[in-house]
N, C-alpha and C positions, 0 to 999 in steps of 0.2 A: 504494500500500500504506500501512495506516495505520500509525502511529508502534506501538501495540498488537500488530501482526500481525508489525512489524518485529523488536520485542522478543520475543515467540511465536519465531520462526523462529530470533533468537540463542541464546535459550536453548536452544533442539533442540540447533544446531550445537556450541554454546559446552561444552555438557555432554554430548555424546554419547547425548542421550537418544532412541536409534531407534525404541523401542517405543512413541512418542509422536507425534501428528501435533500440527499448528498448531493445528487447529478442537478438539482437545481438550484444548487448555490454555484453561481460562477467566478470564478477565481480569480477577474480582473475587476469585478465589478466592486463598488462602495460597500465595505458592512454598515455605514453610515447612512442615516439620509436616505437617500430616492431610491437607495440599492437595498440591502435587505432591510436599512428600518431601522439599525438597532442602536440603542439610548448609552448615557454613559454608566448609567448601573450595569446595563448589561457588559459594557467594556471596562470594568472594574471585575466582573466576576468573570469575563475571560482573560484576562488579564492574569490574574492568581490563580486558575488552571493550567495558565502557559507556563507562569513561574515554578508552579509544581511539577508539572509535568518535564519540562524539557530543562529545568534548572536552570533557566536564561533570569535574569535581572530586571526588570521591567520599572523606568523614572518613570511616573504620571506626570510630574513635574515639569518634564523634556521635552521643548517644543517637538522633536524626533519623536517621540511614541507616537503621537497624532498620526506620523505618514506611515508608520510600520502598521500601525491598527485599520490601513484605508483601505485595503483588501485582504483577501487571503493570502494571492499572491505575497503581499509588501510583508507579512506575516512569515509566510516561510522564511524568504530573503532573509530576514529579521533574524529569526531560531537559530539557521544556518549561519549566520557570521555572530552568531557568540557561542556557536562548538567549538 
């Protein structure tokens, strides 16, 4: 499974979003806003699943968290340059 399809599936889980499958979260599109919708609690509680999970660092504080959190894509990239 790819690192993209991984983060697809947490966010399902991570925010209870049932009416949503994996294949149709697209992986260049906004988790924000007009793309899938989602608020900044939700980006708080994916945020400390990612910390968990992938033991990456995550500033809230950091203008930079903004563009890592603005897709899935920007998310991988993200994970993968703090292994």
């Amino acid at each position: 499974m790819s690192l993209e399809t991984e983060l697809k599936a947490m966010i399902i889980e991570c925010l209870d979003l049932e009416d949503i499958t994996v294949e149709e979260i697209e992986t260049d599109a906004p988790l924000f806003g007009d793309g899938l919708g989602l608020d900044s609690i939700d980006a708080l509680e994916l945020g400390l699943a990612i910390s968990k999970k992938y033991d990456v660092k995550i500033d809230a504080e950091n203008e930079e968290t903004k563009n890592h959190f603005a897709s899935v894509a920007n998310l991988a990239k993200f994970i993968q340059s703090q292994q």
